[in-house]
PDB file with one MODEL, atoms N, CA, C and O in Angstrom:
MODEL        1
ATOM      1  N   UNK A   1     -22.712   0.274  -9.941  1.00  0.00           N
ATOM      2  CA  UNK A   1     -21.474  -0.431 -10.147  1.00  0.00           C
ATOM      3  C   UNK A   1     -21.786  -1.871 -10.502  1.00  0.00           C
ATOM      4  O   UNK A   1     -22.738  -2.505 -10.045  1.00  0.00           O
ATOM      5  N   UNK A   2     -20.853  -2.337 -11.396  1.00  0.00           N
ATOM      6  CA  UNK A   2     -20.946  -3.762 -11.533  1.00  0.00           C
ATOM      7  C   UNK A   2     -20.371  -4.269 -12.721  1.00  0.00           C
ATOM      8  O   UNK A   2     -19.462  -3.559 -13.152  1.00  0.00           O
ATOM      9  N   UNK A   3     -20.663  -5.426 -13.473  1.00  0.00           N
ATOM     10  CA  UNK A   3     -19.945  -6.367 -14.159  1.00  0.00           C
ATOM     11  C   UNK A   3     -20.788  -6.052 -15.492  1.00  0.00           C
ATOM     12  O   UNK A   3     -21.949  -5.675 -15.650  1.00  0.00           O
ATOM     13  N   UNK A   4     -19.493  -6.429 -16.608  1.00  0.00           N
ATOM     14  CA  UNK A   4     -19.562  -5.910 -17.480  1.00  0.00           C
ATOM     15  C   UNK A   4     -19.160  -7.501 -18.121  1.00  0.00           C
ATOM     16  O   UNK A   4     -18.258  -8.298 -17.860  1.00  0.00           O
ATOM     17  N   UNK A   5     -20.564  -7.512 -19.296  1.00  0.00           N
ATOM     18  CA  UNK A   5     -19.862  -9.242 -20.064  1.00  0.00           C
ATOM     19  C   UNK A   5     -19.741  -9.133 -21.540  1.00  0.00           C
ATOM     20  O   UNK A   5     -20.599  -8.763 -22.342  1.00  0.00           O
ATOM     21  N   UNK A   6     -18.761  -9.446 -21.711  1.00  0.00           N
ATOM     22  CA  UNK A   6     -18.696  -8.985 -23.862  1.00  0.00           C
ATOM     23  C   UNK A   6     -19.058 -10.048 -23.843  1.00  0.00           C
ATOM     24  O   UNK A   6     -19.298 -10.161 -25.045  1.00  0.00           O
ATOM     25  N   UNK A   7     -19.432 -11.438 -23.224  1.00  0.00           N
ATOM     26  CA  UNK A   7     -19.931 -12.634 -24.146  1.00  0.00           C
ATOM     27  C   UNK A   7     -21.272 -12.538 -24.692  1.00  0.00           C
ATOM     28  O   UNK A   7     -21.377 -13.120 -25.771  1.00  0.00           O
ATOM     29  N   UNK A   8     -22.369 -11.956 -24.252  1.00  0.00           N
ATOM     30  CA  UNK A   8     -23.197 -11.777 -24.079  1.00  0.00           C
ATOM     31  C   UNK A   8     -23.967  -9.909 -24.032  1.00  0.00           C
ATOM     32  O   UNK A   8     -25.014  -9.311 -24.275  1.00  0.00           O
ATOM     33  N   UNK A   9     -23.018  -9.750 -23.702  1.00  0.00           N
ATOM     34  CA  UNK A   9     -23.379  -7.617 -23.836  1.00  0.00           C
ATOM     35  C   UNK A   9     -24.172  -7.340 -22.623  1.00  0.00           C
ATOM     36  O   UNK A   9     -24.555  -6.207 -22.331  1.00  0.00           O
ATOM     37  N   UNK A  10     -24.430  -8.488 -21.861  1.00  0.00           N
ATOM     38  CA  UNK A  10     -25.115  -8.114 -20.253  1.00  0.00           C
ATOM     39  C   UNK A  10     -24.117  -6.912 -19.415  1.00  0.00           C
ATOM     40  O   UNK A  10     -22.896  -6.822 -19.540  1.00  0.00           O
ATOM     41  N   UNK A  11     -25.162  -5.868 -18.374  1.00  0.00           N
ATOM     42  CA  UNK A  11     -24.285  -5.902 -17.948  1.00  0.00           C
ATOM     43  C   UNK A  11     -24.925  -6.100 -16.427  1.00  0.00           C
ATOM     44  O   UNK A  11     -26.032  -5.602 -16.222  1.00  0.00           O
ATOM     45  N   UNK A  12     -24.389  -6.669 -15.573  1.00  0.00           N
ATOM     46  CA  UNK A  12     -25.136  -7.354 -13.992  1.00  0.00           C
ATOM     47  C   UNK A  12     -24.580  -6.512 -13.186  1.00  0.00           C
ATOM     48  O   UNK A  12     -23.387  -6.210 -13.138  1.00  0.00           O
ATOM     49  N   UNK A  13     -25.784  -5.974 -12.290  1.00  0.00           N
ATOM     50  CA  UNK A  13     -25.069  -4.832 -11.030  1.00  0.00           C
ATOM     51  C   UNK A  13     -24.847  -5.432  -9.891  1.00  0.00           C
ATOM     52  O   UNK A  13     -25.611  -6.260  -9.397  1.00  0.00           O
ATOM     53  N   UNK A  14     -23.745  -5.038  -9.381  1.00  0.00           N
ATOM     54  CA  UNK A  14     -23.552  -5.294  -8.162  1.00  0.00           C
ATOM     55  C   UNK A  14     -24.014  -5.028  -6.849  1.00  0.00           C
ATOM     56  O   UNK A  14     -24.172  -5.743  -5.859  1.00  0.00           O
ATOM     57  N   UNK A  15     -24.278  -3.235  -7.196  1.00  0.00           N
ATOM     58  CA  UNK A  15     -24.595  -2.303  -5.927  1.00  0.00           C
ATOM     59  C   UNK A  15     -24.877  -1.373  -6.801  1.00  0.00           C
ATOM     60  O   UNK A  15     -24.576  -1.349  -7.994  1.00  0.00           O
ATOM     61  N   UNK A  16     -25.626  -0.394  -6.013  1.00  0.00           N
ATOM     62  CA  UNK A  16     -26.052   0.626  -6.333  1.00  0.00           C
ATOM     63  C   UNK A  16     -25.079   1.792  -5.642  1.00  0.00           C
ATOM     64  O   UNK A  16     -24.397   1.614  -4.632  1.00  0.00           O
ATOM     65  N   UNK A  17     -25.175   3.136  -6.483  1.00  0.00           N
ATOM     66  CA  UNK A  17     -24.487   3.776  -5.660  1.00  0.00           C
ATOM     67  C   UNK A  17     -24.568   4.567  -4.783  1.00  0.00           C
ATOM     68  O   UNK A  17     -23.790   4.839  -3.868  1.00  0.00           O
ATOM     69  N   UNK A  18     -25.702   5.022  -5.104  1.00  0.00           N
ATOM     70  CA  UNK A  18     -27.002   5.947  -4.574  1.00  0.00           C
ATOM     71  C   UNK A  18     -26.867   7.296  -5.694  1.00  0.00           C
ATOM     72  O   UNK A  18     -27.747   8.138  -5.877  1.00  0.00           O
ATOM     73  N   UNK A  19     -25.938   7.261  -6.162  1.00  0.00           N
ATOM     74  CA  UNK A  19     -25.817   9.114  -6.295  1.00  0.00           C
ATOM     75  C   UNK A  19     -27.138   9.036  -7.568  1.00  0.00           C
ATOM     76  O   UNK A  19     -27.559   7.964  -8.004  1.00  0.00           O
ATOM     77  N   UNK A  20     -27.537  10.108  -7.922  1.00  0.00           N
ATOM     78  CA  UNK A  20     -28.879  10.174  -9.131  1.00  0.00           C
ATOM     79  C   UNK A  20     -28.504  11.531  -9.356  1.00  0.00           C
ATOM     80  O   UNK A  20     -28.193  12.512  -8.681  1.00  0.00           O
ATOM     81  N   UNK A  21     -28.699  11.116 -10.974  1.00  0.00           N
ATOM     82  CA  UNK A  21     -28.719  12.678 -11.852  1.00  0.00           C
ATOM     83  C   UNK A  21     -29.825  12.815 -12.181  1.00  0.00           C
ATOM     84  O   UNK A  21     -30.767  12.065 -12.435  1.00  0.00           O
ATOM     85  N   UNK A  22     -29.573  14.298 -12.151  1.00  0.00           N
ATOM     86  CA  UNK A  22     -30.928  15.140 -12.908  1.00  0.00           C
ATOM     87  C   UNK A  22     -30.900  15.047 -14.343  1.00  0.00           C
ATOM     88  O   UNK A  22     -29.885  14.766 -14.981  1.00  0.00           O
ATOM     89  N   UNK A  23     -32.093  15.300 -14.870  1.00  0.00           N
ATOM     90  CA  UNK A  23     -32.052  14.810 -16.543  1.00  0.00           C
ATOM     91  C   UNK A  23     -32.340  16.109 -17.097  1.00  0.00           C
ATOM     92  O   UNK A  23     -32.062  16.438 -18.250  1.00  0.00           O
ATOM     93  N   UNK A  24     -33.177  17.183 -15.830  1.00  0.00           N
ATOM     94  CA  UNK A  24     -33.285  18.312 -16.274  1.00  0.00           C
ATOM     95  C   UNK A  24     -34.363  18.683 -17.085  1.00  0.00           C
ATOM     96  O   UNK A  24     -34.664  19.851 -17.333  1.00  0.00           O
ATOM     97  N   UNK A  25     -35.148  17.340 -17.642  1.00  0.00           N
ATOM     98  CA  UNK A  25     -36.037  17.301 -18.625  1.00  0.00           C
ATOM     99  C   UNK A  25     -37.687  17.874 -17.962  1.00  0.00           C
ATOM    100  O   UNK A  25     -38.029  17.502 -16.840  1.00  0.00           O
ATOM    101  N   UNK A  26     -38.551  18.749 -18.766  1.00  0.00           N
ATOM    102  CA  UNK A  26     -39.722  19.110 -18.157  1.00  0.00           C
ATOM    103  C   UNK A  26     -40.921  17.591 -18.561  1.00  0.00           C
ATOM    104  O   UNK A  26     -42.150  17.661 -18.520  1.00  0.00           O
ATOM    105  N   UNK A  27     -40.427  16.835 -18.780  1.00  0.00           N
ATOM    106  CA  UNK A  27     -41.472  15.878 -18.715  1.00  0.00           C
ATOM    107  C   UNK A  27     -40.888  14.691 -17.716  1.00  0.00           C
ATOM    108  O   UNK A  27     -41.669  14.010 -17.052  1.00  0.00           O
ATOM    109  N   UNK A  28     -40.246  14.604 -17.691  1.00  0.00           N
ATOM    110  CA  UNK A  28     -39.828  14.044 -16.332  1.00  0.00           C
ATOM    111  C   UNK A  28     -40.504  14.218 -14.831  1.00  0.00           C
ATOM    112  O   UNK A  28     -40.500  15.352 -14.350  1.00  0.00           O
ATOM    113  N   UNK A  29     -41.183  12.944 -13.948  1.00  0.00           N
ATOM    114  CA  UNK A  29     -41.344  13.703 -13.032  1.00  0.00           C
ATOM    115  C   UNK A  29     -40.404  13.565 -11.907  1.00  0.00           C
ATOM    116  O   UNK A  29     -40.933  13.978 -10.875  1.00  0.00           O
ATOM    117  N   UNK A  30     -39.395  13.205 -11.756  1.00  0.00           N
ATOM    118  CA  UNK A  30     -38.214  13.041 -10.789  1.00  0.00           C
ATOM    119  C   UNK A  30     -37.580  14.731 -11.226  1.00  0.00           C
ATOM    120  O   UNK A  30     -37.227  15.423 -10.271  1.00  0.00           O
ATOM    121  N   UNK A  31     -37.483  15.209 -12.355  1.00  0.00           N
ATOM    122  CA  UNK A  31     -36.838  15.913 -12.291  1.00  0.00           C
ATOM    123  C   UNK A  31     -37.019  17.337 -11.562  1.00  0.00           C
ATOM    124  O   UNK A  31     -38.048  17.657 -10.968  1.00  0.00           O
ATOM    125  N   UNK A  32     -36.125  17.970 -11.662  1.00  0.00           N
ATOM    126  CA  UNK A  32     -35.849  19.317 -10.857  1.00  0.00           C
ATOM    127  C   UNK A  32     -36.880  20.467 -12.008  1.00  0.00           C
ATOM    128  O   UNK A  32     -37.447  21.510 -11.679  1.00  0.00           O
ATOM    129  N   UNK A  33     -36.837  19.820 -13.367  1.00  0.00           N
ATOM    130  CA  UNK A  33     -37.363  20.852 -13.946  1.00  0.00           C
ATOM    131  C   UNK A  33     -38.562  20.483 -14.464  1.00  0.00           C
ATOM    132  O   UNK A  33     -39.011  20.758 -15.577  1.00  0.00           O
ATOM    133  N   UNK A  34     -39.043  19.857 -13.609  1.00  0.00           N
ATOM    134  CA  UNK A  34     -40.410  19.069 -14.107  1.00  0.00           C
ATOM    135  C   UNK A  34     -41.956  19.906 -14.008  1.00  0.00           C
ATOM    136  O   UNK A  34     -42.584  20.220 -12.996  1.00  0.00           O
ATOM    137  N   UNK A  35     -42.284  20.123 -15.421  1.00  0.00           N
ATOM    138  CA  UNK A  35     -43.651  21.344 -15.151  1.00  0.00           C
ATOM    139  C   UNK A  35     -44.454  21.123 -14.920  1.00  0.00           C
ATOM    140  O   UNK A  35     -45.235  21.981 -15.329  1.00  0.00           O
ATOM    141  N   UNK A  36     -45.267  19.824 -14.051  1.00  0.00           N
ATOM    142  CA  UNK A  36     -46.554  19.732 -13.654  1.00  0.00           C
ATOM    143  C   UNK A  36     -46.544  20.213 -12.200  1.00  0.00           C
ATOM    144  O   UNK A  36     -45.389  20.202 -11.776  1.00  0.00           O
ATOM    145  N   UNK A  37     -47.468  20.648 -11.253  1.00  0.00           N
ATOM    146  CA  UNK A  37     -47.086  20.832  -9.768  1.00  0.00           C
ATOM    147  C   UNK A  37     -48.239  19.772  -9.079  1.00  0.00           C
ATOM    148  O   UNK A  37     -48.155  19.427  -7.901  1.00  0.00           O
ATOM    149  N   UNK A  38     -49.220  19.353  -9.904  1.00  0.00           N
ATOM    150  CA  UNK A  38     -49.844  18.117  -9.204  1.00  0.00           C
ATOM    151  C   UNK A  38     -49.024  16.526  -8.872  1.00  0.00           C
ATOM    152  O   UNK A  38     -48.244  15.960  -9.638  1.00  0.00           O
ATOM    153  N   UNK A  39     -49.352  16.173  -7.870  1.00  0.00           N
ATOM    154  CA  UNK A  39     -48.498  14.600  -7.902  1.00  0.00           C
ATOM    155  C   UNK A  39     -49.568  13.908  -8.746  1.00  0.00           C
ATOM    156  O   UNK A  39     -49.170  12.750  -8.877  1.00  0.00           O
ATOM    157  N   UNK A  40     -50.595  14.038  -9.306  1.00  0.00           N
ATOM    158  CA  UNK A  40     -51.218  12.650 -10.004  1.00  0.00           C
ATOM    159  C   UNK A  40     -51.025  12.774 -11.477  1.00  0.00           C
ATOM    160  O   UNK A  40     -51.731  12.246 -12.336  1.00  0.00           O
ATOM    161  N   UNK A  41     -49.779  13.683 -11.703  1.00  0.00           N
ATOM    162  CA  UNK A  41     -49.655  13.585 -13.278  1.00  0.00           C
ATOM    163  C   UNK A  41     -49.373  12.758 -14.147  1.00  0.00           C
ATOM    164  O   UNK A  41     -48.951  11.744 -13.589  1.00  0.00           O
ATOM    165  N   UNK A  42     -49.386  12.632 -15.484  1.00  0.00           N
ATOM    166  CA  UNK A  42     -48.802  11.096 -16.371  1.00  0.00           C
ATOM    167  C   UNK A  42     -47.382  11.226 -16.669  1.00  0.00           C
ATOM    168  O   UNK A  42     -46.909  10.283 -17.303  1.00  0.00           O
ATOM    169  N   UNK A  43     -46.500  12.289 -16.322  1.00  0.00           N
ATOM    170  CA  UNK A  43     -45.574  11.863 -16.732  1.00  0.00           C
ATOM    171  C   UNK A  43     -44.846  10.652 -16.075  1.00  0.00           C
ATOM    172  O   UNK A  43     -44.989  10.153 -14.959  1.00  0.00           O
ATOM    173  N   UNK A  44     -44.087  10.358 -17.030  1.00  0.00           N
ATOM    174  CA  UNK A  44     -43.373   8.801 -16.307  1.00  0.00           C
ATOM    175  C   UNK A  44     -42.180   9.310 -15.512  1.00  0.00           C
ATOM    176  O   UNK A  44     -41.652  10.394 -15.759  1.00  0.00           O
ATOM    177  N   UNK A  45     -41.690   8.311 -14.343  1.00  0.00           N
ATOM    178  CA  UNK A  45     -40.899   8.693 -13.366  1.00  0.00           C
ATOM    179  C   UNK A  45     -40.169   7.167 -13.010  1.00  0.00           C
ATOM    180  O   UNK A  45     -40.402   6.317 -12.151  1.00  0.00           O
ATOM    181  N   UNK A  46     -39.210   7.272 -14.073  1.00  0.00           N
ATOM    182  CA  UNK A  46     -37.876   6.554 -14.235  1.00  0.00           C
ATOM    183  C   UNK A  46     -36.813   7.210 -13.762  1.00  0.00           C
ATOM    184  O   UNK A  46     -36.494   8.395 -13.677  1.00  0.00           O
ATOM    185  N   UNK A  47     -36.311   6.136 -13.459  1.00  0.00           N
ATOM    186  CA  UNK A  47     -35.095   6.891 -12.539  1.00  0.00           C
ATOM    187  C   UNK A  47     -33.792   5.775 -12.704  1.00  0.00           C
ATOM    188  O   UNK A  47     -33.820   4.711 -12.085  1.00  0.00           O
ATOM    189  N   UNK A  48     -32.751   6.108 -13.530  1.00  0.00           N
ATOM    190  CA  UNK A  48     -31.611   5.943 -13.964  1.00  0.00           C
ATOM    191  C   UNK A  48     -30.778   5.759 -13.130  1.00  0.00           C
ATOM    192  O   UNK A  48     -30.732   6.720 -12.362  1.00  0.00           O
ATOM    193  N   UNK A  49     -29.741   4.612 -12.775  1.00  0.00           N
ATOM    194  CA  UNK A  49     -28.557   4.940 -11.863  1.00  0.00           C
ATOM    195  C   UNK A  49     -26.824   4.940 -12.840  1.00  0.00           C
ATOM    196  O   UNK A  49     -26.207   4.121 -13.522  1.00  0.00           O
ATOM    197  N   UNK A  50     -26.682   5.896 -12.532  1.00  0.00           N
ATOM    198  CA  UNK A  50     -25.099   6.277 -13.644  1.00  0.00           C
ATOM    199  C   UNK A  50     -24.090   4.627 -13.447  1.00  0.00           C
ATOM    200  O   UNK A  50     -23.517   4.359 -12.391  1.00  0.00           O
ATOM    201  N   UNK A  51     -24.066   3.842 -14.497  1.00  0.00           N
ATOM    202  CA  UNK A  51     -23.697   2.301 -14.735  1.00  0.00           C
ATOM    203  C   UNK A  51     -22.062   2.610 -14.945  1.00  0.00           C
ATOM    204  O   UNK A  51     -21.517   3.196 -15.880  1.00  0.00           O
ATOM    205  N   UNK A  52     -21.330   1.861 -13.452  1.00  0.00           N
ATOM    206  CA  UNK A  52     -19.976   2.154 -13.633  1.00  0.00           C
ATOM    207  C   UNK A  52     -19.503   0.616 -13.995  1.00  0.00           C
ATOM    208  O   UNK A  52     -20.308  -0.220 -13.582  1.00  0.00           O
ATOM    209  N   UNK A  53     -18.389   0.090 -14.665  1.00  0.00           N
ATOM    210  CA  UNK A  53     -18.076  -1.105 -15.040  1.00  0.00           C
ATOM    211  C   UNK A  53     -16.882  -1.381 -14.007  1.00  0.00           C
ATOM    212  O   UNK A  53     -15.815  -0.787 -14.165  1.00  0.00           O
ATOM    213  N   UNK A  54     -17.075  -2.355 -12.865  1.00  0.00           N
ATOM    214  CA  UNK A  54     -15.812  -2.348 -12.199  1.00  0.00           C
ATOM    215  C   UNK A  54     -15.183  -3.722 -12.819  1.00  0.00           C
ATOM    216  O   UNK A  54     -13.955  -3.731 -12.891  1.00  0.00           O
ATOM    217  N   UNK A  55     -15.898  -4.922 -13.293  1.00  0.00           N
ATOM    218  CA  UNK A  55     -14.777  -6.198 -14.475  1.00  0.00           C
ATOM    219  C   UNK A  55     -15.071  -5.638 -15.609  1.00  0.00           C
ATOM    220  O   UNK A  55     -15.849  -4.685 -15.646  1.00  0.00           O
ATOM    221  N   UNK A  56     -14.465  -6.169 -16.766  1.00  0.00           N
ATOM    222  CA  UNK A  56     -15.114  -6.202 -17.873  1.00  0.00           C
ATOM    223  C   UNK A  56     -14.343  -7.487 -17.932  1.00  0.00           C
ATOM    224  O   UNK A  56     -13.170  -7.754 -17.672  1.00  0.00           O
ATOM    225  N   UNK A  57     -15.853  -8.546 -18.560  1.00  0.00           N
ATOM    226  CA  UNK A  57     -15.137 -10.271 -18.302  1.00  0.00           C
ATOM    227  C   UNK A  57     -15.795 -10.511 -19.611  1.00  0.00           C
ATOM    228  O   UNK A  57     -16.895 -10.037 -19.898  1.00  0.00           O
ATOM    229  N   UNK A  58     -15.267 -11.071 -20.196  1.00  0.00           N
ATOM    230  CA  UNK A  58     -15.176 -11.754 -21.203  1.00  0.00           C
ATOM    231  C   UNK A  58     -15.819 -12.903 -21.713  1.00  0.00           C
ATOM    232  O   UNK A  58     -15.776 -13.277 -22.885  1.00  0.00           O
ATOM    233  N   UNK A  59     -16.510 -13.530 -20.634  1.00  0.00           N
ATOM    234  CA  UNK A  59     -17.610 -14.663 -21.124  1.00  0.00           C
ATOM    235  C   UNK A  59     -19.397 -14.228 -20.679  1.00  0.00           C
ATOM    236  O   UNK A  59     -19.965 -13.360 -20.015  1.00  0.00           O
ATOM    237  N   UNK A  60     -19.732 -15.279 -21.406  1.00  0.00           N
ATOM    238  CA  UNK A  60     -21.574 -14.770 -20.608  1.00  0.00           C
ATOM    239  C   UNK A  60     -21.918 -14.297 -19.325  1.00  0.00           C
ATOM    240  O   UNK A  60     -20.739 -14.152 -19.002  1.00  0.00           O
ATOM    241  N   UNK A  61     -22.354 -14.039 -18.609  1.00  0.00           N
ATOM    242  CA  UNK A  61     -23.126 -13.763 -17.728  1.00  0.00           C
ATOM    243  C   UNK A  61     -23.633 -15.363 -17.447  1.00  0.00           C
ATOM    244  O   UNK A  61     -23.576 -16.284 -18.262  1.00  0.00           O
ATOM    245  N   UNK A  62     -24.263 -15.434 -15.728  1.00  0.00           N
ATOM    246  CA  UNK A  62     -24.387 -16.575 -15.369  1.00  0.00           C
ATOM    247  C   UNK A  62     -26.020 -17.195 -15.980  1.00  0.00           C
ATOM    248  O   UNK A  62     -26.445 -18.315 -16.263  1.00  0.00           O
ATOM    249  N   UNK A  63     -26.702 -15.569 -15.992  1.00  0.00           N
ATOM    250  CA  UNK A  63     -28.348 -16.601 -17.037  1.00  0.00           C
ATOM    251  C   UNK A  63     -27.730 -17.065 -17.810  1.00  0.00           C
ATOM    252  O   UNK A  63     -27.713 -18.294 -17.883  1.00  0.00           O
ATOM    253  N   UNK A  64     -26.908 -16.212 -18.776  1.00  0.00           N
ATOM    254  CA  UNK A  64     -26.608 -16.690 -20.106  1.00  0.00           C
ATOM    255  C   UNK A  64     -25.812 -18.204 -20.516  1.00  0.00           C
ATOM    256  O   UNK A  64     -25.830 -18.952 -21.494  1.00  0.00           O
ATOM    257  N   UNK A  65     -25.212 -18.189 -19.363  1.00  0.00           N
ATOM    258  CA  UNK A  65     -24.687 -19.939 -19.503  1.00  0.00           C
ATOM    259  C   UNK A  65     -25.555 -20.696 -18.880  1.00  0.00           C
ATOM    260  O   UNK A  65     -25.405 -21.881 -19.176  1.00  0.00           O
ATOM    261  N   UNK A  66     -26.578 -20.452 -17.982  1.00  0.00           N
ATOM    262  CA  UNK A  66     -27.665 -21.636 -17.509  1.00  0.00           C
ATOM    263  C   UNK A  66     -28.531 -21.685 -18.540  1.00  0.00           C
ATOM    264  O   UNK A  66     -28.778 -22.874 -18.740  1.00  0.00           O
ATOM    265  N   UNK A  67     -29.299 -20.786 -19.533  1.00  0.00           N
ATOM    266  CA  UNK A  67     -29.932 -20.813 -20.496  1.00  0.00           C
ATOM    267  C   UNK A  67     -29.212 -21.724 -21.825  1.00  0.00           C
ATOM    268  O   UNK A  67     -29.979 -22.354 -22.554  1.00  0.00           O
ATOM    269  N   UNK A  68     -28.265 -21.745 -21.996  1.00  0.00           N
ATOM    270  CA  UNK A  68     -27.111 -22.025 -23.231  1.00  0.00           C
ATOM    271  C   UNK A  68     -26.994 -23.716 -23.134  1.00  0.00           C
ATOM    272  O   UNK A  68     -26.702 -24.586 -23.953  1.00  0.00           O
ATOM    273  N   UNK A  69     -27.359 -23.722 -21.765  1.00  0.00           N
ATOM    274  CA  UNK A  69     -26.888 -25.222 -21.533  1.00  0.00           C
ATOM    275  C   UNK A  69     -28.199 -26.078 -20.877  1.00  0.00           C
ATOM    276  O   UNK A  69     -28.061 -27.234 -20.476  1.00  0.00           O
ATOM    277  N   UNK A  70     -29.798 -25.176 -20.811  1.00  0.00           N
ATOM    278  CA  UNK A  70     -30.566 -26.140 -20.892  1.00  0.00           C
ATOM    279  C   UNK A  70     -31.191 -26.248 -22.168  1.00  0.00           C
ATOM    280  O   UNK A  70     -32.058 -27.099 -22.369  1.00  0.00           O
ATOM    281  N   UNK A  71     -30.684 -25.169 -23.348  1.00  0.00           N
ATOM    282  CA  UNK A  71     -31.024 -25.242 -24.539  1.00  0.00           C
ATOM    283  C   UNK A  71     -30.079 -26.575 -24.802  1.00  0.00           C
ATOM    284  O   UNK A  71     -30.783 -27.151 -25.632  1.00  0.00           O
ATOM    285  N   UNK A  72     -29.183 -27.233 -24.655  1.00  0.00           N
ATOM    286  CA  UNK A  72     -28.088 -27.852 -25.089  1.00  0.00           C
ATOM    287  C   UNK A  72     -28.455 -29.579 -24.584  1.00  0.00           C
ATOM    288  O   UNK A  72     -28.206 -30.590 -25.239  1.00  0.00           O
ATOM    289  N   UNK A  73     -29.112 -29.494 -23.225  1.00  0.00           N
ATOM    290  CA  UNK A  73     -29.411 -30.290 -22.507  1.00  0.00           C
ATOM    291  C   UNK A  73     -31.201 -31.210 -22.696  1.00  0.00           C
ATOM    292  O   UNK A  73     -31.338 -32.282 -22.108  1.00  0.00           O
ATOM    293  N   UNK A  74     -31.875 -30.882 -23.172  1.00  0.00           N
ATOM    294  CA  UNK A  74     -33.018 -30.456 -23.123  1.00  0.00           C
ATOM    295  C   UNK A  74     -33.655 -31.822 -24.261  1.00  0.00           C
ATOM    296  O   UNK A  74     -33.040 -31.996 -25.313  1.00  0.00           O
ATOM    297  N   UNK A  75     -34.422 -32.375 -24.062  1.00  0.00           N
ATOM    298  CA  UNK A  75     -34.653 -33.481 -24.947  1.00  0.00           C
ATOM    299  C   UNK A  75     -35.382 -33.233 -26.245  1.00  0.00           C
ATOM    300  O   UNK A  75     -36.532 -32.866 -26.005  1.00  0.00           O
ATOM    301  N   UNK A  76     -35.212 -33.279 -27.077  1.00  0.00           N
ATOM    302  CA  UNK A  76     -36.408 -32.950 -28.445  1.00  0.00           C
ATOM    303  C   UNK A  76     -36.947 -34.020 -29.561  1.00  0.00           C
ATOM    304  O   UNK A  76     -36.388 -34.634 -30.470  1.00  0.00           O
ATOM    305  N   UNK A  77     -38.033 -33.971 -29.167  1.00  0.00           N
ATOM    306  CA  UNK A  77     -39.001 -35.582 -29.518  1.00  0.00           C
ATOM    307  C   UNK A  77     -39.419 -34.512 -31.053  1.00  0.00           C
ATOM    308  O   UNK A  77     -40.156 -34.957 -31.933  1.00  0.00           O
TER     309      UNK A  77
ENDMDL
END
């Protein structure tokens, strides 16, 4: 869950929710259908949390205005 910024296209989480989907994929190793049975395999083991938008706000995100304004601020010899 969390915030959603069209100024910028960020989007900043708030919380997590816990819930996790399966991807189902055999190269996956989180997944349920994952075909290696050793744990020291290479597949990669990313793990996704389903991104719910509870604002959708309309200006930057807070990096995005501290960045904006030491670009703005900033002396150039």
């Amino acid at each position: 869950f969390g915030n959603q910024h069209r100024g910028c296209g960020h989007f900043v989480v708030s919380y997590y929710s816990g819930v996790t989907m399966d991807c189902k994929r055999p190269d996956c190793k989180l997944s349920s259908a994952h075909k290696h049975t050793a744990l020291s395999c290479g597949c990669p083991s990313v793990w996704h949390d389903h991104r719910r938008v509870q604002n959708l706000i309309q200006e930057p995100c807070d990096n995005c205005k501290e960045a904006a304004l030491a670009a703005r601020v900033t002396r150039r010899w």
